[in-house]
MITORLO-970244 format. One record per residue (C-alpha): residue in one letter; y, z, x. Coordinates in Angstrom, 2 decimals. Example, Ala and Ser with C-alpha at 12.3 -4.5 7.8 and 13.67 -1.06 7.14 Angstrom:
BEGIN
{resn: a	north: -4.50	up: 7.80	east: 12.30} $
{resn: s	north: -1.06	up: 7.14	east: 13.67} $
//
This chain:
BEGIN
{resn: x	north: 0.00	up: 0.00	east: 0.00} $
{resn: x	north: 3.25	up: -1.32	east: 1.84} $
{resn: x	north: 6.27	up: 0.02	east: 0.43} $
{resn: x	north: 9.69	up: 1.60	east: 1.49} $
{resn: x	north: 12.57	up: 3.16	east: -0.24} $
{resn: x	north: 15.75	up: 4.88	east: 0.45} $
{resn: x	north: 18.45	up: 7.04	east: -1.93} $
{resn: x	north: 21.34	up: 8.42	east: -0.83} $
{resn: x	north: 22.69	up: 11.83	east: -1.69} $
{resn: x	north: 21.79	up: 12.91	east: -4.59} $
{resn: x	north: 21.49	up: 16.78	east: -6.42} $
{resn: x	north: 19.03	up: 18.98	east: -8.83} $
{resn: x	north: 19.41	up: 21.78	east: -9.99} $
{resn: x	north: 15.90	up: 24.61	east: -10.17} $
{resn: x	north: 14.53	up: 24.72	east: -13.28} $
{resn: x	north: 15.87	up: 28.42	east: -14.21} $
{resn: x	north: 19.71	up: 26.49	east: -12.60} $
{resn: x	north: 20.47	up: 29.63	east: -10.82} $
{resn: x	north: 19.94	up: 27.53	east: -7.40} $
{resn: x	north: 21.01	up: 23.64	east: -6.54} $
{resn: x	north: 19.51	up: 21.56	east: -3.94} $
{resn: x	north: 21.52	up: 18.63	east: -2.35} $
{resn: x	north: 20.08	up: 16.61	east: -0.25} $
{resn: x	north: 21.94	up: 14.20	east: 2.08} $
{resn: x	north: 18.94	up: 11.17	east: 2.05} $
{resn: x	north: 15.43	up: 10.01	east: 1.54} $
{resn: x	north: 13.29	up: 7.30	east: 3.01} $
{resn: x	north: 10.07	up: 6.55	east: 3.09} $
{resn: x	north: 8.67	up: 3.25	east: 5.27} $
{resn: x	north: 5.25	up: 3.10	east: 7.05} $
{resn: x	north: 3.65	up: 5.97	east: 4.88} $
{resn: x	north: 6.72	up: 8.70	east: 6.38} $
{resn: x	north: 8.68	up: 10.00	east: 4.10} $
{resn: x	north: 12.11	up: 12.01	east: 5.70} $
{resn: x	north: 14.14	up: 13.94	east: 3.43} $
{resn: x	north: 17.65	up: 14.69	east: 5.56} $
{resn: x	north: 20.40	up: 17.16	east: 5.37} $
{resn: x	north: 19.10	up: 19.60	east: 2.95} $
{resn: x	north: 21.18	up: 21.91	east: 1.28} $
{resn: x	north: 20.26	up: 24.66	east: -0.96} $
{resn: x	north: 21.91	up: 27.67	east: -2.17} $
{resn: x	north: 23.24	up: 29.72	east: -5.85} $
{resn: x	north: 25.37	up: 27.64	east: -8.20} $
{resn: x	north: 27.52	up: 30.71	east: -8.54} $
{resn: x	north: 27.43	up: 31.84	east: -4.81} $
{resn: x	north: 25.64	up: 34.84	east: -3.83} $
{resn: x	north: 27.37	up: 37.63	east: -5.62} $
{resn: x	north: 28.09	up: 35.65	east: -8.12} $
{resn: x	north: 23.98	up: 35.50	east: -8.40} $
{resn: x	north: 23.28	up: 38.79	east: -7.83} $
{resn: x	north: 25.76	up: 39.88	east: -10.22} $
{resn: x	north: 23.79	up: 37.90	east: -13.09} $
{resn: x	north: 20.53	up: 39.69	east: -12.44} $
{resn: x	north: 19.40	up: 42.65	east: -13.73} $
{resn: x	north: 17.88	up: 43.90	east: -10.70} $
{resn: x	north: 17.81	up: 43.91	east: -6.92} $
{resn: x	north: 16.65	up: 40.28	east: -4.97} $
{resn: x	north: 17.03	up: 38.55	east: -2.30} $
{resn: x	north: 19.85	up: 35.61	east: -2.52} $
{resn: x	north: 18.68	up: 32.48	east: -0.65} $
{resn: x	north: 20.65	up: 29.86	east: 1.42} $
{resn: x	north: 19.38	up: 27.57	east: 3.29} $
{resn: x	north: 20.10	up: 24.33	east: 5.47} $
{resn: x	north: 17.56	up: 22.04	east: 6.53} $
{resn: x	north: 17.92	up: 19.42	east: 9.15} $
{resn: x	north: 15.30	up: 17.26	east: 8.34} $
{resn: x	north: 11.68	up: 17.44	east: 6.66} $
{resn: x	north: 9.10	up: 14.93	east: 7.96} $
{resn: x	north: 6.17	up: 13.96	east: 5.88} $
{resn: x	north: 4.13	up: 11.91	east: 8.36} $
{resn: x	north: 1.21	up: 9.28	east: 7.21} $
{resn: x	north: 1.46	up: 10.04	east: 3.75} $
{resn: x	north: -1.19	up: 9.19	east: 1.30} $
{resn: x	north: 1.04	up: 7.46	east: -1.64} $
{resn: x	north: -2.06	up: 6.72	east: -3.41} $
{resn: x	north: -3.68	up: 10.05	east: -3.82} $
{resn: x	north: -0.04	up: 11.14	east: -5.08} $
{resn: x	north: 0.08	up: 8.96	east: -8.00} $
{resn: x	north: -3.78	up: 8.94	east: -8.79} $
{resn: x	north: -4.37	up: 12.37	east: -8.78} $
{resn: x	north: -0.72	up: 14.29	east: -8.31} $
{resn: x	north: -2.25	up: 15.39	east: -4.93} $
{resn: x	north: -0.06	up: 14.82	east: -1.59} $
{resn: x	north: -2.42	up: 14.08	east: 1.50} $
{resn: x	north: -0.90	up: 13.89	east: 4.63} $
{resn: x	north: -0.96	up: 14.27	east: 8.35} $
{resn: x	north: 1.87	up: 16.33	east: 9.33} $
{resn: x	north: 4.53	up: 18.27	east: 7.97} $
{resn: x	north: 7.47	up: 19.17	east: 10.38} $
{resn: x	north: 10.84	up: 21.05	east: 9.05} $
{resn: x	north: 13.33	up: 20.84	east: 11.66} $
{resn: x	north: 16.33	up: 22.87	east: 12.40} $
{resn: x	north: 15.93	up: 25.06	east: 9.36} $
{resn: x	north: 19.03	up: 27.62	east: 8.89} $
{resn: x	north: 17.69	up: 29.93	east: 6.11} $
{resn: x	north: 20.20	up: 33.11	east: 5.08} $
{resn: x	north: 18.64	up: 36.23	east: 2.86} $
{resn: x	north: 20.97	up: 38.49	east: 0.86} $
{resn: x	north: 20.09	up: 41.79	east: -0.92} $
{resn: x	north: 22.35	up: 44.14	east: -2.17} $
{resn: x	north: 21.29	up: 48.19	east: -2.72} $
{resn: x	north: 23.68	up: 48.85	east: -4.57} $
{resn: x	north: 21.94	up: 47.20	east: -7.52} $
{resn: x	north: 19.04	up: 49.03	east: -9.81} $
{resn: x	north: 15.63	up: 48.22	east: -8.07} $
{resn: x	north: 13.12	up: 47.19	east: -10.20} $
{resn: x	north: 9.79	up: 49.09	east: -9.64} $
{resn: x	north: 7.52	up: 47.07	east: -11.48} $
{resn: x	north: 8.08	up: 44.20	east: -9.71} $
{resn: x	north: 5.47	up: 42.90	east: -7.43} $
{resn: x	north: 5.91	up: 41.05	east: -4.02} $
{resn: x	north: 3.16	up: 38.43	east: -3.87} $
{resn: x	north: 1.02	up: 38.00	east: -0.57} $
{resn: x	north: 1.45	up: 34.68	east: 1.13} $
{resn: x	north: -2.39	up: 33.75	east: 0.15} $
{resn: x	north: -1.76	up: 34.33	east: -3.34} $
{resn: x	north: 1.52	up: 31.99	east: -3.30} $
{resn: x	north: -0.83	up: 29.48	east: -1.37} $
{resn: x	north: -3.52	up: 29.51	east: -4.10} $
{resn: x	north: -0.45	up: 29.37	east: -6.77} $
{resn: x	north: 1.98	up: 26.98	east: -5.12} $
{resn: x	north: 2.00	up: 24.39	east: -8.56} $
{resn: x	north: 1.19	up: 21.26	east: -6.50} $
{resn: x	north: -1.63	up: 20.50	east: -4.43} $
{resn: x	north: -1.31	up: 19.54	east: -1.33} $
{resn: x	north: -3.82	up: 18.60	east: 1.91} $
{resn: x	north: -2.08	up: 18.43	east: 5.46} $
{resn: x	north: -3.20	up: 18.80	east: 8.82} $
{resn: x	north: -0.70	up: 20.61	east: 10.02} $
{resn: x	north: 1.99	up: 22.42	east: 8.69} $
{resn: x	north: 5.50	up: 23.10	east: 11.97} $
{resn: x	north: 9.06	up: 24.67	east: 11.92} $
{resn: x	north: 10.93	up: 23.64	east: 14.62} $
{resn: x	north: 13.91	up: 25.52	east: 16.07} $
{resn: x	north: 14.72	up: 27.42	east: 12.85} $
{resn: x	north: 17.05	up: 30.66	east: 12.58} $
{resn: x	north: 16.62	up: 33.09	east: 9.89} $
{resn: x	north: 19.33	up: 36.05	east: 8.96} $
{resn: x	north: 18.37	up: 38.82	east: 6.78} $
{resn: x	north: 21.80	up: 40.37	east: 5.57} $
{resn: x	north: 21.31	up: 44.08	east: 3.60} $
{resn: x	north: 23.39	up: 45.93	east: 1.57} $
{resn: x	north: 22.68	up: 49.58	east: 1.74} $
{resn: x	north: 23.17	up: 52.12	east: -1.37} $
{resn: x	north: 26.15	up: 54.12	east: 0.16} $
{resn: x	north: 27.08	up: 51.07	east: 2.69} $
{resn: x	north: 31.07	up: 49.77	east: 3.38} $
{resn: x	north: 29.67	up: 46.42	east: 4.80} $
{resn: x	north: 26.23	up: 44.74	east: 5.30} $
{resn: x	north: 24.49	up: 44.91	east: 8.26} $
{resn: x	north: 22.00	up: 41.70	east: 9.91} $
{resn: x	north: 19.20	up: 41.23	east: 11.69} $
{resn: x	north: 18.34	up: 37.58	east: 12.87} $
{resn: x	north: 15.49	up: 35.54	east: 14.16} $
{resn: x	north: 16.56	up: 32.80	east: 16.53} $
{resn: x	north: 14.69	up: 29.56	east: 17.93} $
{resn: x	north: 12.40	up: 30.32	east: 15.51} $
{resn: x	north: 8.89	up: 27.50	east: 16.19} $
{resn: x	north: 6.07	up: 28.15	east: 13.69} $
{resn: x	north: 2.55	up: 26.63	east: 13.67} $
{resn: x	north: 0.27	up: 26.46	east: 10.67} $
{resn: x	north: -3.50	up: 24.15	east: 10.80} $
{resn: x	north: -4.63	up: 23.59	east: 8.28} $
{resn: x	north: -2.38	up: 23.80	east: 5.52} $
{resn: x	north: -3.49	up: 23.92	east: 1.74} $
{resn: x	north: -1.73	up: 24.42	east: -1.61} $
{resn: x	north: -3.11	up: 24.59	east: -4.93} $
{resn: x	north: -2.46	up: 24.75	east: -8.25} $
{resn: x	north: -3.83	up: 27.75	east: -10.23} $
{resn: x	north: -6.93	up: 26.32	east: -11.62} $
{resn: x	north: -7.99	up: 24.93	east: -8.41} $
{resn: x	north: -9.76	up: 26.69	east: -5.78} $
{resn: x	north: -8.58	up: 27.08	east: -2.31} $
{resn: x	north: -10.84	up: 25.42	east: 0.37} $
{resn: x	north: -10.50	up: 28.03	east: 2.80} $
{resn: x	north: -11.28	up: 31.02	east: 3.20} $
{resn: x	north: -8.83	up: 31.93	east: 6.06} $
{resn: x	north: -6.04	up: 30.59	east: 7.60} $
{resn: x	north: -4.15	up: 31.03	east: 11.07} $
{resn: x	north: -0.35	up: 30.97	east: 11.55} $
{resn: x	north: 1.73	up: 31.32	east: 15.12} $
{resn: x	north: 4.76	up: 32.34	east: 15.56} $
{resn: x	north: 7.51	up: 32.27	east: 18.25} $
{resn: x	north: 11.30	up: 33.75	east: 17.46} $
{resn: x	north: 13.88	up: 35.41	east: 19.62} $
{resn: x	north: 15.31	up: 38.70	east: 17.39} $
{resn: x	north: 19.03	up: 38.07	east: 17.29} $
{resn: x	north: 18.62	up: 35.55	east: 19.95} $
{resn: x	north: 17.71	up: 38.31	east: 22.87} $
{resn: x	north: 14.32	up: 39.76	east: 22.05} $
{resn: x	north: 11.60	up: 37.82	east: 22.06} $
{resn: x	north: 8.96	up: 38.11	east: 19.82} $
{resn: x	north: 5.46	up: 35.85	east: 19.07} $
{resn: x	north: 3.19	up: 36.74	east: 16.23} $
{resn: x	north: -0.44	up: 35.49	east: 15.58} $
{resn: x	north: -1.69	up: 36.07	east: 12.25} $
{resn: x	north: -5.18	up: 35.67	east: 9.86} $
{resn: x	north: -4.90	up: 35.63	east: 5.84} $
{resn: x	north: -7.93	up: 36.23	east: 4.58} $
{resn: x	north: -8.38	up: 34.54	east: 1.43} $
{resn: x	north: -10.04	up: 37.88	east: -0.83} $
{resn: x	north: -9.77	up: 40.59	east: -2.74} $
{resn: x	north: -6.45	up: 42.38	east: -2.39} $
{resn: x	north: -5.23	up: 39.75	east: 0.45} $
{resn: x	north: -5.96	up: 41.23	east: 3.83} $
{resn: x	north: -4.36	up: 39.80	east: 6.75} $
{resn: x	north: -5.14	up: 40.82	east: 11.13} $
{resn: x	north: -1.80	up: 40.45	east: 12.46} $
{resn: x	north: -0.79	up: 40.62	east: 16.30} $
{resn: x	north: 2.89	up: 40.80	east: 17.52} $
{resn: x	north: 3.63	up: 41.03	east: 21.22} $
{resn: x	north: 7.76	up: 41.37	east: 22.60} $
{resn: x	north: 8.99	up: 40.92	east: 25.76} $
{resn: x	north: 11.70	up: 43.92	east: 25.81} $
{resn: x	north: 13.71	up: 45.01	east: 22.50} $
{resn: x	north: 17.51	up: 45.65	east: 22.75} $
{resn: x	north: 18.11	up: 48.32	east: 19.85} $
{resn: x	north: 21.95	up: 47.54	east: 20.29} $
{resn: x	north: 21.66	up: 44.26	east: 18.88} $
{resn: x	north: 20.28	up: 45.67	east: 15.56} $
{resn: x	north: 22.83	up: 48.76	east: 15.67} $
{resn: x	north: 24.14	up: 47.23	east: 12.28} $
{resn: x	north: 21.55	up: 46.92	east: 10.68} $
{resn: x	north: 19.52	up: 50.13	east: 11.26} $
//
């Protein structure tokens, strides 16, 4: 099947519209499809967001260099609604998290473990690999009595995931664990690798290893 396409920029809004997506372009030639210039965050900003909910979360912003779906199967797609590929590689992602304690916390609610969003992702989806490339993550907190928020950030942030499975609810999950590395520097001093195992049973366990070459406690003074 020989077939190409390209759209320029273009935005959607998630289905409950609390968060838009722009994205900047999206071609696909020679079975690769490359979504650039990503763009997601709240339609009302992030107090704005928080401000609408009853209950403490984390606001989300993100920018996304590129996302690279390499020797896609186009076929399976629209046969089945299944994506097959060989590679996906998200590059340069710049992801911000916001929570605010000042808020009511709910304590019912329940943080899923990654296997159980896996096994629940909606789509499925077959790849051989599954890499984040030179990504930075900031986790900005609110405290209950806090003046200002403090930060903690993970910096040249390279992640590593073979194989990599999603699946809808009703289908079951091929494996029965799964490894992920990964390499960050904590706010771009310390630096930290982790090597993790999700097991894929009852009540989700995981073997995780994290090894750090020095930690500077100053950096996180804020935060702590």
């Amino acid at each position: 099947m020989d077939s190409r396409f390209h759209l320029g920029k273009y935005s959607i809004l998630t289905p409950d519209s609390l968060y838009q997506v722009d994205i900047g372009s999206v071609d696909f030639m020679d079975r690769n499809l490359v979504l650039k210039d990503i763009y997601y965050r709240p339609v009302d900003g992030i107090y704005g967001l928080l401000r609408k909910l009853p209950y403490q979360t984390e606001a989300v912003t993100a920018r996304i260099d590129a996302v690279r779906l390499m020797e896609l199967d186009p076929l399976s797609y629209l046969e089945s609604n299944s994506i097959k590929a060989m590679d996906l590689t998200v590059e340069g992602p710049e992801i911000d998290l916001f929570r605010d304690k000042r808020h009511p916390f709910d304590s019912a609610a329940i943080r899923p473990m990654p296997q159980h969003l896996l096994e629940n992702a909606g789509i499925n989806a077959d790849l051989i690999s599954l890499r984040v490339r030179d990504g930075r993550v900031r986790y900005f907190e609110f405290a209950e009595k806090g003046m200002m928020p403090g930060m903690v950030s993970f910096h040249r942030l390279n992640m590593d995931m073979a194989p990599f499975y999603l699946r809808t609810k009703s289908q079951e999950y091929p494996l029965d664990q799964l490894r992920i590395g990964l390499e960050a520097y904590i706010m771009d001093t310390s630096k930290v690798n982790l090597d993790a195992v999700m097991y894929f049973e009852e009540k989700y366990p995981m073997d995780v290893s994290v090894r750090m070459e020095g930690f500077y406690f100053g950096e996180v003074n804020d935060f702590f």
